[in-house]
N, C-alpha and C positions, 0 to 999 in steps of 0.2 A: 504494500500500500504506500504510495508517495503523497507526501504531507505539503500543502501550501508553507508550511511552519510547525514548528515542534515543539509542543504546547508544553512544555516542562524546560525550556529555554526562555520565556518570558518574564523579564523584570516588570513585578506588578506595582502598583502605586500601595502604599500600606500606612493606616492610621486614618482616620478623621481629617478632611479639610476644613480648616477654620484659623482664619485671619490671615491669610495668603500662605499659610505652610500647613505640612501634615506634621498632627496632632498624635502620637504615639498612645495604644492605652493596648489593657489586656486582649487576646485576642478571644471571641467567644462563638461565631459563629464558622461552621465551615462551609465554606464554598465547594461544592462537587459539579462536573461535570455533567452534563448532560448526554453528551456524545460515548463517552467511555463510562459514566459511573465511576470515577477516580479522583479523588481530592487534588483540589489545585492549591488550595488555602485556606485562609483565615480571617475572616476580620472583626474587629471591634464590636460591639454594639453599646451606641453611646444613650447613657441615664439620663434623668432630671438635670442634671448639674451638669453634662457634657451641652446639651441642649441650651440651657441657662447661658454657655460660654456661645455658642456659634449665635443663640441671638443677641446677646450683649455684642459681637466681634461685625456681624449684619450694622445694629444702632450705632456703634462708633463710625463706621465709617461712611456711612451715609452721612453723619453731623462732619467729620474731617475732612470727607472729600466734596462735598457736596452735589453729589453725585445727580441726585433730582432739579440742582438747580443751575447745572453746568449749560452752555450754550448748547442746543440739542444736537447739533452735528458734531459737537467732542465727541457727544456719547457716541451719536453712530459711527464714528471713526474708528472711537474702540472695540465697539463690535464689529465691523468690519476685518478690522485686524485680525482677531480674532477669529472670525469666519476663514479666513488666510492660513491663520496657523495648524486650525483641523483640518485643513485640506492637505496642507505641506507633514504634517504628520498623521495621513490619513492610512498608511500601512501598520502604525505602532496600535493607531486606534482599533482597526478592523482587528488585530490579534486579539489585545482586550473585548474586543464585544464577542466575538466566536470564542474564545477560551473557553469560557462558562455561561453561553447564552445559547438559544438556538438558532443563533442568525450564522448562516455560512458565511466563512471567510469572504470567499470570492462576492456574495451579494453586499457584507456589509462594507467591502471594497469599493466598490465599484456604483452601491447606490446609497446605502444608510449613510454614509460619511458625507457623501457631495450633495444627500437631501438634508442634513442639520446644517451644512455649513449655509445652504441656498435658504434656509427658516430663519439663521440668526440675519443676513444680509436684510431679507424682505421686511425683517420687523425693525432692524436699522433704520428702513429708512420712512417711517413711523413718525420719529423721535420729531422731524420738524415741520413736519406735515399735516397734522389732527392736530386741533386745537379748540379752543372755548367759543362758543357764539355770542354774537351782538343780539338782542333782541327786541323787537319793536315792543315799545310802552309808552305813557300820554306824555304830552308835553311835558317839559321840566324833570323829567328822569332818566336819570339814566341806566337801563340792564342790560348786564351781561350774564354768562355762565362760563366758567373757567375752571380747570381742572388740574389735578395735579396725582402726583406719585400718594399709594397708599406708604406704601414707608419699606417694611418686612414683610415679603411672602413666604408662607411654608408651603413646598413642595414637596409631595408624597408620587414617585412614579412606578410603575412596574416593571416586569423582567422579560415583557415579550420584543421588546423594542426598546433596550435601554438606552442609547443614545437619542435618537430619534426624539423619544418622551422626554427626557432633560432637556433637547431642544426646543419642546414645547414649548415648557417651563421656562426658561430660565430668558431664551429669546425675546418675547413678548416684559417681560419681568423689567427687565434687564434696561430694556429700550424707554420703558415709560417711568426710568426713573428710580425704580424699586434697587434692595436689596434680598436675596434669597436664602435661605436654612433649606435646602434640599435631601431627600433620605431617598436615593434608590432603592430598587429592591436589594435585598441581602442576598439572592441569587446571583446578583447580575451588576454587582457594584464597580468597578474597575474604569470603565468610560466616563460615567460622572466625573469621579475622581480625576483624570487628567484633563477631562474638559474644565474643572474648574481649576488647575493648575495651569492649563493654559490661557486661560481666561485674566491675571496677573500679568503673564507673560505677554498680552496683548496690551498690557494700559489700563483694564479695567482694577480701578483700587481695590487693595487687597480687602479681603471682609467684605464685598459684597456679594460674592461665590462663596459659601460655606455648607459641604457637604458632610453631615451627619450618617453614619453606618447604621445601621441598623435595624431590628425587626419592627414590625407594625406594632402590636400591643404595648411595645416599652419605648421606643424611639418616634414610632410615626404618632401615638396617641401623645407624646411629648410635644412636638412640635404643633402638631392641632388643635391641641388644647392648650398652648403657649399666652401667657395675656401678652407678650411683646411680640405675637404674628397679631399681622391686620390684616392678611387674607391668606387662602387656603386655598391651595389647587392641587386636586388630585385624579389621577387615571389608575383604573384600574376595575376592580367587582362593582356591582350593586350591593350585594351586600358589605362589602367593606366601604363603599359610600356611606353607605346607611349607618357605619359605625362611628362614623367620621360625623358625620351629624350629627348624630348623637351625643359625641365629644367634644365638639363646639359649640353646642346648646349648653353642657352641664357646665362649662368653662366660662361662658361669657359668648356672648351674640358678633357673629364678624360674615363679612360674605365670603362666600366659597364658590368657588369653579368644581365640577364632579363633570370627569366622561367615563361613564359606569360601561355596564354588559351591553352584551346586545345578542338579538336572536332573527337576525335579517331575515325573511324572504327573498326571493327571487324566483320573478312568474316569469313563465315563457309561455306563450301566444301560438297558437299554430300556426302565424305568417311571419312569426320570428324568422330569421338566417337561422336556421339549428345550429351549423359549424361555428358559426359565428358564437354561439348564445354556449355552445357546449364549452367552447375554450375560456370565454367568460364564465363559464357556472364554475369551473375547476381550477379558476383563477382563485374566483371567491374564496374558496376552501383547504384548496391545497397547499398555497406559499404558507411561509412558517408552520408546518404541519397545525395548522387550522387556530394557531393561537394568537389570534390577535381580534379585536372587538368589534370589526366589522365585517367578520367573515358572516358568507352569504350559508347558513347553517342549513335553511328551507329552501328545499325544490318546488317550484309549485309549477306545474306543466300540464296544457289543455289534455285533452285525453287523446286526444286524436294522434299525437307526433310523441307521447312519453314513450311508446317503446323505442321507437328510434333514437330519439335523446340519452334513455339512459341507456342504452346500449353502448352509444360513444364514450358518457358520463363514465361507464366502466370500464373502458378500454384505457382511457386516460389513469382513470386510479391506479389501475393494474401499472401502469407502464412509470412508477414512479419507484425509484431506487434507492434508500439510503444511505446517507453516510454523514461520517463525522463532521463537525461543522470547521476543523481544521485542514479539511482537506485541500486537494487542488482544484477543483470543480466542487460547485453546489449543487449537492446532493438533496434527498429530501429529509428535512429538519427532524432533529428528533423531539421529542417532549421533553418540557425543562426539567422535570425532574420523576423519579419511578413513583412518587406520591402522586404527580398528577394524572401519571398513566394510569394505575390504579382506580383513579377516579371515573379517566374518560371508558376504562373498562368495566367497572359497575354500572355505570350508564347505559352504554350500548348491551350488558346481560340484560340488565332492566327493561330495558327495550323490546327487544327480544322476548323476555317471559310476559309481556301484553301485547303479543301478537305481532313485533315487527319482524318481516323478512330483511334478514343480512344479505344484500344483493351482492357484493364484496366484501373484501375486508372483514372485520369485528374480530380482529385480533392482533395481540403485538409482534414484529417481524420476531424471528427467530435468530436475535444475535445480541451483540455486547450493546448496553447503551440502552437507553430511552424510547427506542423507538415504534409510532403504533399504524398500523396500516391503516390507508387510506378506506373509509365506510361509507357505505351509502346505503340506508335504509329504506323500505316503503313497509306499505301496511299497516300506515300508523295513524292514529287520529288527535287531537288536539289535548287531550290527556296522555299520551304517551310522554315518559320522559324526555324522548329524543328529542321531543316538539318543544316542553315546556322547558323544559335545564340547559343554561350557557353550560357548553359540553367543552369548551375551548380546547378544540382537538380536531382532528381532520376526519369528523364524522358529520354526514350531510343527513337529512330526512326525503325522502323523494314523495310527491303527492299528486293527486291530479284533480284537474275541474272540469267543468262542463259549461260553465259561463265565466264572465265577468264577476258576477256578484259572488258565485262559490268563487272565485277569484281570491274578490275582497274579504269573503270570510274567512277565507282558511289563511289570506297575508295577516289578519289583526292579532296581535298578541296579546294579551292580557298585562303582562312585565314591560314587555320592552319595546322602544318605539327607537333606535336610534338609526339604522341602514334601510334600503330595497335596493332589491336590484327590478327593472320593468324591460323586457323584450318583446320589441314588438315592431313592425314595419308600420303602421297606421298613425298616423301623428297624432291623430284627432282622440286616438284612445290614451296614446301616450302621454299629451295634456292632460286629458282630464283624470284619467286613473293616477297622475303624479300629484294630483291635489290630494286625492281620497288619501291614499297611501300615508299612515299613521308612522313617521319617521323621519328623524331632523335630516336626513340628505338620502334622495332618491337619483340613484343613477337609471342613466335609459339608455338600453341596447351597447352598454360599460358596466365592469363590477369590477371596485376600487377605486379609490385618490387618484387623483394625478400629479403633477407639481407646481399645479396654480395655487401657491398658497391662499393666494386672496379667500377662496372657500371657505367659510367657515364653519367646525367638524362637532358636534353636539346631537345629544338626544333628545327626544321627546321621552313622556310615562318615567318608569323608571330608569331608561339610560340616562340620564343623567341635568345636571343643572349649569346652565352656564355656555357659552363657548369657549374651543381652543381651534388655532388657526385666524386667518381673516383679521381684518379690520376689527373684528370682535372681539379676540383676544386682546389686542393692546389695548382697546378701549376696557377690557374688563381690569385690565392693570392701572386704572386710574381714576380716580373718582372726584364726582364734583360740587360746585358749589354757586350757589346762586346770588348773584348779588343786582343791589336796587338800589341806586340813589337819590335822592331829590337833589335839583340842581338849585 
């Protein structure tokens, strides 16, 4: 087997970022691999009091540097710069994110790297562009509205996209002025970490990048429930949304950004392009072995063209290959970890013991590592696990209808409203079924993002509150204020 790189030759970043240097402390979590199941390391996980320091090291330097009230093109200079630097060390990064993540070398190569560096640029140039309104009121007065930086954001991201997500964050953050306490996942910590080492190394003052280690219950509930965070942004479950909520209710009232679960649809039309719609449906599900929040989970296909469809649907499964995410080629992803296979495998038995047919797959391959075959289920109906459970795994539901309306019922979920995918050659269905369609971004005869940032990526129900991406996100980094004078 010939390796892109040799994951036990990697000098990792080690300790706590906070106030432009790593922070040394006990190490308590281990880091394993995903690809092999073999320990790569170790890191920290920072208490009450580690927490305390990365946001005291955040408020210093925003009052030192003045970072919210700098000329706005300093700022985006330094991000700019910044964007520059992750590209120029876009080989050390891509090792860091494939080590311990499930993003193949050669993808997080060649796109994860060149799409953070292209998110911090776009929200760069933010910083001098969005501003406060003039507004009309009666003679002798005079209103505006103007706005300004919240202060400290706490940043909680996950492990399916871990650079990618601190770009979110920290882009958008960054540009409107903010300071950030950041907690990657504990799986997938590594890229944070020298993105906010490089983040120093670009101009941006030190302390306004500070990354905290550690797990969700002791470090992510620290920072969320911090009374010196003024807002909270986080990716990831609904139900850990939901806990997050909860912990900044019990703490004190502050706004939060949430991009939670999601349980997509995706209908296909009998005038759909099938080839077309096939290679789109296994887009939806397939890249990162089906782990990330807008994969297209629901097949929903008129009756007339399903056999044909899934016939393709499982030629395509079949034909995807694993491997290590170190490898020289990207292979197909394994699961982050054998806790979550575990999961997506109780699910699809569950499945399965309420009546769904395994049309492939429903099993993990047969080798080292993580890894779980490509599924596609039918036979199921709107109480079936498969339908109702974020399964976050490369398991699809297959279904079929007979109109429009069984269309729209079998698309509406109960949970989650965040994706659709709509296939279809008819424009006129295409309008109007993309209003019905209960979900904060509806693609048509596309599944997937592109790299118009401008979009803006959020759910409806419970995927979540808020946006990330777009004009939206940096407006959600700033908040405003109304003011009236009498002249």
């Amino acid at each position: 087997m010939s390796f892109a790189f040799d994951p036990t030759s990697v000098s990792l970043p080690s300790g706590h970022f906070i106030g432009g240097d790593y922070v040394a402390a006990p190490e308590a979590i281990e880091v394993i691999s995903p690809s092999t199941g073999q320990r790569i390391g170790a890191i920290a996980c920072a208490d009450a009091q580690m927490v305390d320091r990365a946001v005291a090291s955040a408020r210093q330097a925003l009052k030192t540097s003045n970072w919210g009230g700098l000329a706005p093109r300093d700022r985006a200079k330094a991000l700019h710069k910044w964007a520059d630097l992750m590209e120029a060390e876009a080989p050390y990064l891509a090792q860091l994110e494939a080590i311990c993540s499930s993003r193949p070398y050669a993808q997080a190569l060649t796109g994860d790297i060149a799409v953070t560096a292209e998110q911090i640029r776009f929200f760069a140039e933010f910083a001098d562009k969005e501003c406060g309104d003039l507004v009309p009121t009666s003679d002798g007065q005079f209103g505006y509205i103007s706005d300004h930086p919240y202060g400290v954001i706490g940043a909680v991201t996950p492990w399916n996209f871990p650079i990618s997500m601190a770009g979110w964050k920290l882009g958008p953050a960054l540009a409107a002025g903010n300071a950030v306490v950041i907690k990657p996942s504990e799986m997938t910590p590594y890229t944070t970490l020298y993105m906010a080492e490089l983040s120093v190394k670009a101009g941006i003052p030190a302390g306004l990048v500070n990354v905290a280690l550690g797990d969700g219950p002791t470090t992510g509930n620290a920072i969320t429930g911090h009374p010196g965070i003024d807002k909270v942004s986080f990716t990831g479950s609904t139900r850990a949304g939901a806990a997050i909520m909860e912990n900044i209710a019990r703490h004190g009232i502050k706004p939060m950004t949430l991009e939670l679960g999601g349980k997509s649809p995706m209908l296909v039309f009998a005038d759909a392009d099938l080839d077309k719609a096939a290679e789109c449906l296994a887009k939806g599900i397939l890249p990162n072995a089906g782990q990330f929040c807008v994969a297209g989970s629901r097949i929903l296909v008129a009756r007339e063209v399903a056999d044909e469809l899934s016939a393709k649907l499982m030629a395509e499964f079949g034909r995807q290959v694993p491997d290590v995410t170190h490898a020289g080629a990207a292979g197909f992803s394994p699961i982050i970890s054998a806790r979550q296979m575990g999961r997506i495998d109780s699910i699809v038995k569950a499945a399965r013991a309420k009546g769904g047919e395994i049309l492939c797959g429903g099993a993990a391959f047969d080798r080292e590592g993580s890894f779980y075959q490509p599924t596609l289920i039918a036979g199921v109906d709107e109480t079936n696990p498969a339908v109702t459970e974020e399964i976050f795994g490369p398991v699809a539901t297959f279904q079929t209808f007979d109109s429009e309306e069984d269309a729209m019922a079998l698309a509406a979920h109960d949970t989650y409203g965040l994706c659709a995918g709509l296939f279809t050659q008819d424009l006129s269905r295409a309008l109007r079924l993309s209003g019905r369609l209960e979900a904060g971004t509806v693609w048509v005869n596309r599944y997937g993002r592109s790299r118009d940032h401008i979009l803006p990526t959020g759910g409806w129900k419970a995927s979540g509150l808020g946006k990330d991406l777009g004009r939206e996100a940096y407006r959600a980094n700033r908040r405003t204020k109304s003011v009236l004078i009498d002249l």
